[in-house]
C-alpha positions in Angstrom: 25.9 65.0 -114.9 24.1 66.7 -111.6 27.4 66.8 -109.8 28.6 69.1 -112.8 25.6 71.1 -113.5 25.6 71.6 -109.7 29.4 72.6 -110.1 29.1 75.1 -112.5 26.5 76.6 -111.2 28.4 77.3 -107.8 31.4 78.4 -110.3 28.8 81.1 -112.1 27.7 82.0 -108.9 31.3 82.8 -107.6 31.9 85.0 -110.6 29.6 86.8 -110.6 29.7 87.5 -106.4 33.2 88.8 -107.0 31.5 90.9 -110.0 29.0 92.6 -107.8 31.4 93.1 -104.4 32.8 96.4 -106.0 30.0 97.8 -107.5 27.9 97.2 -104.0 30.3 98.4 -102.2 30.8 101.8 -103.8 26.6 102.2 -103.8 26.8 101.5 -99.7 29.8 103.9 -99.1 27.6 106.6 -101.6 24.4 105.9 -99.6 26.0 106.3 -96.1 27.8 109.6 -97.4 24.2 111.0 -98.6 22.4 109.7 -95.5 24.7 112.4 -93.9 23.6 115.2 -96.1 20.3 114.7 -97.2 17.4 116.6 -95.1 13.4 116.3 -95.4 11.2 113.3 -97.2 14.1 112.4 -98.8 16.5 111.3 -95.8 14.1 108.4 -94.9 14.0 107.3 -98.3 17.6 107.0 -98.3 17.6 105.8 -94.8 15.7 102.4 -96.0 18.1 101.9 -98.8 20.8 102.0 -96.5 20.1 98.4 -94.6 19.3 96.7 -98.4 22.5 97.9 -99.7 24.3 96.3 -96.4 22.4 92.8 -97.1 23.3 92.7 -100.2 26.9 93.8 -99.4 26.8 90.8 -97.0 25.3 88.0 -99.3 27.8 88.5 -102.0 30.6 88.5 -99.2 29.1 85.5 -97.6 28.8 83.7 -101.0 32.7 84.7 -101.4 33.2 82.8 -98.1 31.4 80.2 -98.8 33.1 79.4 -102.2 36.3 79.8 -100.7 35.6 77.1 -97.8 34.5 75.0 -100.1 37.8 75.7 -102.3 40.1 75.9 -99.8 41.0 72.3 -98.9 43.5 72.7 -96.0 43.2 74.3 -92.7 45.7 75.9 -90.4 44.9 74.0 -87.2 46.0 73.6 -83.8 44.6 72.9 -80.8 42.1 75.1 -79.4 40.8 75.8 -75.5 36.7 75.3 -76.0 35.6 77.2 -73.5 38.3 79.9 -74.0 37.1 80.3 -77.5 33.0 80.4 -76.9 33.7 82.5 -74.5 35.5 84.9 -76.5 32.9 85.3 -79.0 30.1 85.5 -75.9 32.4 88.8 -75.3 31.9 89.9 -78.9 28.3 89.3 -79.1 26.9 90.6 -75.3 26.4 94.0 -76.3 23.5 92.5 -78.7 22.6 90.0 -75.6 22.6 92.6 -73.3 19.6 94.5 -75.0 17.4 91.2 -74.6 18.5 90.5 -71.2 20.0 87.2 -72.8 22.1 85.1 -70.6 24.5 82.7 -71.1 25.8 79.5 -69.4 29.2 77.2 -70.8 29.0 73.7 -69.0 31.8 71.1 -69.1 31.4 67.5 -67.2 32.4 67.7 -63.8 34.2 64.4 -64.0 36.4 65.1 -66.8 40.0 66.0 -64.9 40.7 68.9 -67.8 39.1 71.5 -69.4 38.4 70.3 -73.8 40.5 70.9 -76.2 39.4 71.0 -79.6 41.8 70.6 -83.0 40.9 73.1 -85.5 41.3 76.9 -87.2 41.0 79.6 -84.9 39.4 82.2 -86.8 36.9 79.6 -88.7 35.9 77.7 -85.4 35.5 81.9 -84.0 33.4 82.3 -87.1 31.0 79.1 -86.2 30.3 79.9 -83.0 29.8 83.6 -83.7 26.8 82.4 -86.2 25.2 80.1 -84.0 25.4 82.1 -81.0 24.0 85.4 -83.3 21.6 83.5 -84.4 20.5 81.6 -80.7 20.4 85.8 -79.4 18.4 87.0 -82.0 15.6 84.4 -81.6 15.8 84.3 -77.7 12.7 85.3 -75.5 13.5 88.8 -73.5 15.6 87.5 -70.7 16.1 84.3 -72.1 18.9 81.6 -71.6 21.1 80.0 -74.1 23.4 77.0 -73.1 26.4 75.4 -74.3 27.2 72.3 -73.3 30.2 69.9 -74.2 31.0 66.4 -73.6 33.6 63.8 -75.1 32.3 61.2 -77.6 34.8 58.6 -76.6 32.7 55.8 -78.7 33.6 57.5 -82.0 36.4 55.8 -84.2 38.9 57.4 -84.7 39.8 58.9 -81.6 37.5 60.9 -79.3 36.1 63.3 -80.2 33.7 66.2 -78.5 30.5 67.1 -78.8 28.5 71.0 -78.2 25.2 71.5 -78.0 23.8 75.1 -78.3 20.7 75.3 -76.8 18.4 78.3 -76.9 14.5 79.0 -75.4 13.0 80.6 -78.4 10.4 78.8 -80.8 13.0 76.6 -82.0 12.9 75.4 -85.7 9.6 74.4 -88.1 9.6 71.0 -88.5 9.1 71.7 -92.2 12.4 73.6 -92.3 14.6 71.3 -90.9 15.9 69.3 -93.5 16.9 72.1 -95.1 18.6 74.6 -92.2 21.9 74.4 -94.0 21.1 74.6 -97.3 22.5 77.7 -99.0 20.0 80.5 -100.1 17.6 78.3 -98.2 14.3 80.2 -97.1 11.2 79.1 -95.3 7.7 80.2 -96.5 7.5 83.8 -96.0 3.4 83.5 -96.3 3.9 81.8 -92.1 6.2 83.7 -90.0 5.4 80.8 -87.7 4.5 76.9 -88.7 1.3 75.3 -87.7 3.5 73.6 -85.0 4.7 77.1 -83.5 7.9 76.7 -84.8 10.0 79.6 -86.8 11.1 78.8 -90.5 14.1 78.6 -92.0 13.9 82.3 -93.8 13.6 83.5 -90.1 16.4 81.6 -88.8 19.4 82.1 -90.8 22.0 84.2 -90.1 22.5 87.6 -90.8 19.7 87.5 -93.2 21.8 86.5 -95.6 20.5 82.8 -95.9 24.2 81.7 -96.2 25.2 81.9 -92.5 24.1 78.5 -91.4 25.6 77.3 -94.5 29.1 78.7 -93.6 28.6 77.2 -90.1 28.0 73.4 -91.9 30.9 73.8 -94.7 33.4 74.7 -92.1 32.4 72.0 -89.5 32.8 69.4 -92.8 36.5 71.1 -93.7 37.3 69.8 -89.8 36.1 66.7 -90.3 33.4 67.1 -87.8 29.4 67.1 -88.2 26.5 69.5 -87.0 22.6 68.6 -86.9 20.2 70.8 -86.2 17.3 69.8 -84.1 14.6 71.6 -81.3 15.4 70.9 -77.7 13.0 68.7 -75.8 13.1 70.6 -72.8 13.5 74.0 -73.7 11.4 74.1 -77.0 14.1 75.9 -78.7 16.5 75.2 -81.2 19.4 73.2 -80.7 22.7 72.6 -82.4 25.0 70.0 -82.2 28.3 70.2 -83.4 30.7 67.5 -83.0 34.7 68.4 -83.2 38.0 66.3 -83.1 39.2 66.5 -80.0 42.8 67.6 -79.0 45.7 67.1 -77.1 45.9 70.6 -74.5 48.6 72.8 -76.3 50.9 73.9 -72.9 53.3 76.6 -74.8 52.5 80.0 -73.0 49.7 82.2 -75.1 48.4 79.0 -77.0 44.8 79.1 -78.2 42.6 81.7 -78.6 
């Protein structure tokens, strides 16, 4: 009975995101038009509802995305170079790391003889690591370091597989919150920007303000048959994210992988 309740709801909830996408999106394209042309008191006025239109442009997107993981069922997969792929999205994202002074450092294990190779869908796996990596840059210290490291899970039946850990220095997670980091819609108390234990909460954390973005992340690690956990690093303080992946044969044919 829950699992249908549950299932309808997410059914309603997908109607009426794709509903809302063209109405919201003709308000945001009327909005940026009059941002253009209005002078005075009024401009800032208009100049707030400008960012509110844009989140809610992106929540009913997101939910859209989400519903269609979820829906989805099959992937298009193949195997993917790791590092070639963080790195990719690093690119993507260093104009926003650049204005913290964020750096970034990849790590493999010096004792494996190849480079990991990961079996999955190019533009989802791009869309996971472009969340968690947002996300570990926007709650980074000024001149702050976030690390990725991988390493193979050869103990895991069937087959190996590999895990990444995305490690950032910020105030990492509340303790409160993190049961419930990949819950969709999922916000922390907004009465304590910060926990009694220092940590950020879950409204603060999610990505793109959307409180779906860590969502996404989980839905499309499941569709790969992999797992994520969130967790706050022992050294660093800050939040950590560990994804685990199937691992893959290394795809030789010329212009393979991202």
């Amino acid at each position: 009975m829950l699992v249908e309740l549950g299932q309808s709801r997410d059914r309603w909830m997908s109607d009426l995101a794709h509903e809302l996408r063209t109405p919201l999106t003709s308000i945001q394209l009327v909005v940026e038009t009059l941002v253009d042309r209005i002078d005075g008191p009024m401009r800032g006025w208009v100049e707030r509802l400008l960012p509110e239109t844009q989140r809610l442009v992106q929540l009913v997107q997101d939910w859209l995305e989400l519903s269609h993981i979820e829906n989805q069922g099959t992937l298009t997969t193949e195997p993917l170079h790791l590092q070639r792929l963080i790195e990719s999205v690093w690119q993507t994202l260093e104009p926003l790391a650049a204005q913290k002074q964020v750096d970034f450092r990849y790590r493999e294990p010096e004792t494996e003889p190849e480079p990991f190779w990961v079996e999955g869908d190019s533009s989802r796996l791009y869309r996971v690591f472009l969340n968690v990596l947002d996300n570990a840059i926007r709650y980074s210290p000024p001149a702050g370091m976030i690390q990725v490291q991988a390493q193979v899970r050869a103990d895991v039946k069937p087959g190996d597989r590999v895990q990444i850990e995305v490690v950032d220095e910020g105030e990492g997670f509340a303790s409160a919150d993190l049961p419930h980091i990949f819950e969709r819609l999922y916000r922390g108390d907004p009465g304590r920007a910060r926990s009694p234990d220092g940590g950020i909460t879950g409204e603060m954390m999610t990505s793109s303000g959307s409180g779906l973005g860590l969502a996404i992340v989980k839905q499309i690690i499941l569709a790969h048959q992999g797992t994520i956990e969130a967790s706050n690093h022992p050294q660093t303080g800050g939040a950590c994210l560990t994804l685990e992946l199937p691992r893959a044969t290394p795809n030789l044919r010329e212009g393979s992988g991202p």
